[in-house]
C-alpha positions in Angstrom: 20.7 -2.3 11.2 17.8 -0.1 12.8 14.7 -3.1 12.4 11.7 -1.7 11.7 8.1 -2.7 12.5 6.2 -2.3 8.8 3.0 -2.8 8.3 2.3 -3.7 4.8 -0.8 -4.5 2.9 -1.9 -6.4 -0.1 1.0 -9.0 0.3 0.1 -11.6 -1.5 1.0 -10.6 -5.0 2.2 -7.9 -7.3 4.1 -5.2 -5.6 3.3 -6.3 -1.8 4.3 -9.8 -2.3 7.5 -8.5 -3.5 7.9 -5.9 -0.6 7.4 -8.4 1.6 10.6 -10.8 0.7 12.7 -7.8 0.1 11.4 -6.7 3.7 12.3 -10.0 5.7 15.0 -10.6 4.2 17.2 -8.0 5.1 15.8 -8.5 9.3 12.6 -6.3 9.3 9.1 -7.1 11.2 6.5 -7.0 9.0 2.7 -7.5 9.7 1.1 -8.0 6.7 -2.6 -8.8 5.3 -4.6 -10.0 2.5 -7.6 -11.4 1.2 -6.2 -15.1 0.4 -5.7 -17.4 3.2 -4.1 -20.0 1.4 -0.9 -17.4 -0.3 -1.1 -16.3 3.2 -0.1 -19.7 4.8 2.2 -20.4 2.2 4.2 -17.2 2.7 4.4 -17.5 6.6 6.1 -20.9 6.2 8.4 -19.6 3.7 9.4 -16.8 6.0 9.2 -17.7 9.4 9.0 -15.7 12.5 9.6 -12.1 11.2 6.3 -12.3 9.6 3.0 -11.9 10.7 0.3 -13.1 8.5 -3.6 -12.2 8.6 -6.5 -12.8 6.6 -8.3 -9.6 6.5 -11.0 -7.7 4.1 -9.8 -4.2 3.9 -13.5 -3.3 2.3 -14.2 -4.1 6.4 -14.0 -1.4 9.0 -14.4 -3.9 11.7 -11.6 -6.4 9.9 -9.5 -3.7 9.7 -9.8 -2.7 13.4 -9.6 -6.2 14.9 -6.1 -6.7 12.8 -5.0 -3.6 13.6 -5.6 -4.1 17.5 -3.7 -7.6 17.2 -1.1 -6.2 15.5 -0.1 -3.3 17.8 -1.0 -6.0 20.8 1.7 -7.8 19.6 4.4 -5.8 17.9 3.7 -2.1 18.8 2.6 0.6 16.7 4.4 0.2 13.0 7.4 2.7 12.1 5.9 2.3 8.9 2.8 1.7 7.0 2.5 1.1 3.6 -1.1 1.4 2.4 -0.6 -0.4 -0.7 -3.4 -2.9 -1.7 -5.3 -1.7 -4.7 -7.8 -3.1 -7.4 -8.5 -1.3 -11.0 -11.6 -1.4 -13.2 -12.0 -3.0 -16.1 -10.9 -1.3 -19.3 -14.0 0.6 -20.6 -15.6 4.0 -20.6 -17.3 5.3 -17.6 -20.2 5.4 -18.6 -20.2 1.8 -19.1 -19.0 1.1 -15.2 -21.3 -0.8 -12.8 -21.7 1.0 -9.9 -20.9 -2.3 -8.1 -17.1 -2.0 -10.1 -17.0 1.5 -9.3 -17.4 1.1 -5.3 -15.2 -1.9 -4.9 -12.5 0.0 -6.8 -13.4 3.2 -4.0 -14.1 1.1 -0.8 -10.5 -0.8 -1.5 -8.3 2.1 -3.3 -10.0 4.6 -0.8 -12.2 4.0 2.2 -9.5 1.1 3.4 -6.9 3.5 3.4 -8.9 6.0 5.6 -9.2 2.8 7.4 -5.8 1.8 8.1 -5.1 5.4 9.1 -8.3 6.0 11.2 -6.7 2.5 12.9 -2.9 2.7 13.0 -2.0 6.4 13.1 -3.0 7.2 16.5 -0.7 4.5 18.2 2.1 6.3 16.1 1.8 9.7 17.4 2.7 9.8 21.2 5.9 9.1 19.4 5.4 11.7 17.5 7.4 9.2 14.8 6.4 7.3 11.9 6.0 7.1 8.4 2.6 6.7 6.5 3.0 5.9 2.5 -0.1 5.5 0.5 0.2 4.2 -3.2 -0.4 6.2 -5.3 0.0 6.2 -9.3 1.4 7.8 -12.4 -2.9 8.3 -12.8 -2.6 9.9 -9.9 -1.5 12.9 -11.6 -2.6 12.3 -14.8 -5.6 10.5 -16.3 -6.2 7.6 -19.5 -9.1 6.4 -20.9 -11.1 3.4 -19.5 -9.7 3.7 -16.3 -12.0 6.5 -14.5 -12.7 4.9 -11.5 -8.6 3.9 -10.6 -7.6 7.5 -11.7 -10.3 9.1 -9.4 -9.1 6.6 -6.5 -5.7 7.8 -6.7 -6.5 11.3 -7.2 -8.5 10.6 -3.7 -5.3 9.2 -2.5 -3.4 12.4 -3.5 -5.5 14.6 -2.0 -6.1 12.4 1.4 -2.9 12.1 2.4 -1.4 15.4 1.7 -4.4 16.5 3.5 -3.2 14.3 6.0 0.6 15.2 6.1 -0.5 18.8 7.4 -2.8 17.3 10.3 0.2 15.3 11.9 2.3 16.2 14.4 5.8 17.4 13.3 8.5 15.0 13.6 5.8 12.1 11.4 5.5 11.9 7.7 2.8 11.0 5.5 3.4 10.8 1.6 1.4 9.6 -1.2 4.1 7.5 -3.7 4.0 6.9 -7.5 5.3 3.3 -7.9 6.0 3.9 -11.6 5.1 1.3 -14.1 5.6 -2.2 -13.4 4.3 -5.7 -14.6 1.9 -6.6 -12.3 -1.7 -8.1 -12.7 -3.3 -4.8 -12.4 -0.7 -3.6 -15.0 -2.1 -6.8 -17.7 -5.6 -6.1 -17.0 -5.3 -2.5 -18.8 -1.9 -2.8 -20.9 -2.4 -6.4 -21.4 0.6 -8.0 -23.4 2.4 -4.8 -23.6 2.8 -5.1 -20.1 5.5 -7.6 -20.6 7.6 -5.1 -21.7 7.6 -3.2 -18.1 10.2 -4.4 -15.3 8.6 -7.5 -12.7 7.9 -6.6 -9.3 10.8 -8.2 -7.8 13.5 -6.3 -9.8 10.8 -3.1 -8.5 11.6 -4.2 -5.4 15.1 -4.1 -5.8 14.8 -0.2 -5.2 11.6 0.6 -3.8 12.1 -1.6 -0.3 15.4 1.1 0.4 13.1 3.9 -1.1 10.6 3.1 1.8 12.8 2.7 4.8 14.7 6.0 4.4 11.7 8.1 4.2 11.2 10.4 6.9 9.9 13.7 8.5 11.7 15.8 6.1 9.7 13.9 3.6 6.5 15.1 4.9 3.6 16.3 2.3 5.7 15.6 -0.6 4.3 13.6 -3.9 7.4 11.2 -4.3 8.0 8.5 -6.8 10.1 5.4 -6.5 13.2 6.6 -8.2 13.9 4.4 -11.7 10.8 3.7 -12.3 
């Protein structure tokens, strides 16, 4: 097996937390972050040394940079990053959004992700190797009512990192990735019950954690989806 370094965000719950066990389990080293201490504790002793846990408020420049610098300190630059934490707005129209709503959704969909880049990307490229996936969305490429702020955030995301994908150096790959549609808490906050009826992040997982791994330069630039869902 060729075991990667990943570096994986938002691994607590939902899709990360689900990433993460499909990740460890089949012999990878992941360094991963989020904001609860306590699921972060829990999950280290579940999974032992191929983890690397850390506490870390992506909404934080300077977080950011001090877990980044351990990280790299330790392991080495990742062979990939997975910028995947995310937060939506609550259902309603725009106009009723707080601007407080509206930046947390930018500064964490958004700003972080220029973060993790602005701090992991340059220990990838003397390599000139690597793979950068942001998460994107279905609303990503499309857009529904009451969620403005999330479908502007991934339309950022879009734009960023194919903007991105044409700054590296050949031989990397950055690509922005449509999930699909899966049960998540993100998913019940704007479907609500009908999001019962979408597959759990685990059986995601199933498919997305070999999606991930084989991506590579050829992939460069291109708006991919995890295939099935």
């Amino acid at each position: 097996m060729n075991r990667k370094h990943i570096v994986l965000t938002g691994v607590s719950r939902g899709l990360g937390r689900a990433l993460l066990g499909r990740f460890v389990s089949e012999g990878h080293q992941v360094s991963g972050c989020a904001r609860s201490s306590a699921v972060l504790e829990s999950l280290a002793a579940s999974y032992g040394e191929n983890v690397s846990l850390q506490t870390v408020d992506l909404r934080s420049p300077g977080n950011v940079q001090d877990w980044a610098e351990t990280v790299i300190d330790r392991h080495g630059p990742p062979d990939l990053l997975i910028c995947n934490a995310a937060v939506i707005n609550r259902n309603q129209p725009l106009w009723e959004v707080s601007d407080e709503e509206i930046s947390e959704v930018l500064d964490i969909n958004v700003r972080s992700v220029a973060a993790l880049i602005r701090c992991y990307v340059p220990s990838m490229i003397p390599a000139r190797s690597g793979v950068i996936a942001t998460l994107s969305s279905g609303w990503g490429r499309s857009t529904a009512p009451e969620v403005a702020p999330y479908c502007a955030s991934k339309w950022a995301i879009e734009g960023m990192t194919l903007a991105l994908a044409a700054e590296l150096p050949r031989g990397m790959c950055a690509v922005p990735v449509n999930p699909g549609i899966i049960n998540t808490d993100m998913l019940q906050s704007c479907f609500g019950e009908h999001a019962d009826s979408w597959p759990e992040p685990t059986a995601w997982a199933v498919q997305a954690a070999p999606f991930f791994l084989q991506l590579g330069a050829s992939d460069n630039g291109r708006s991919l989806t995890v295939p099935g869902f």
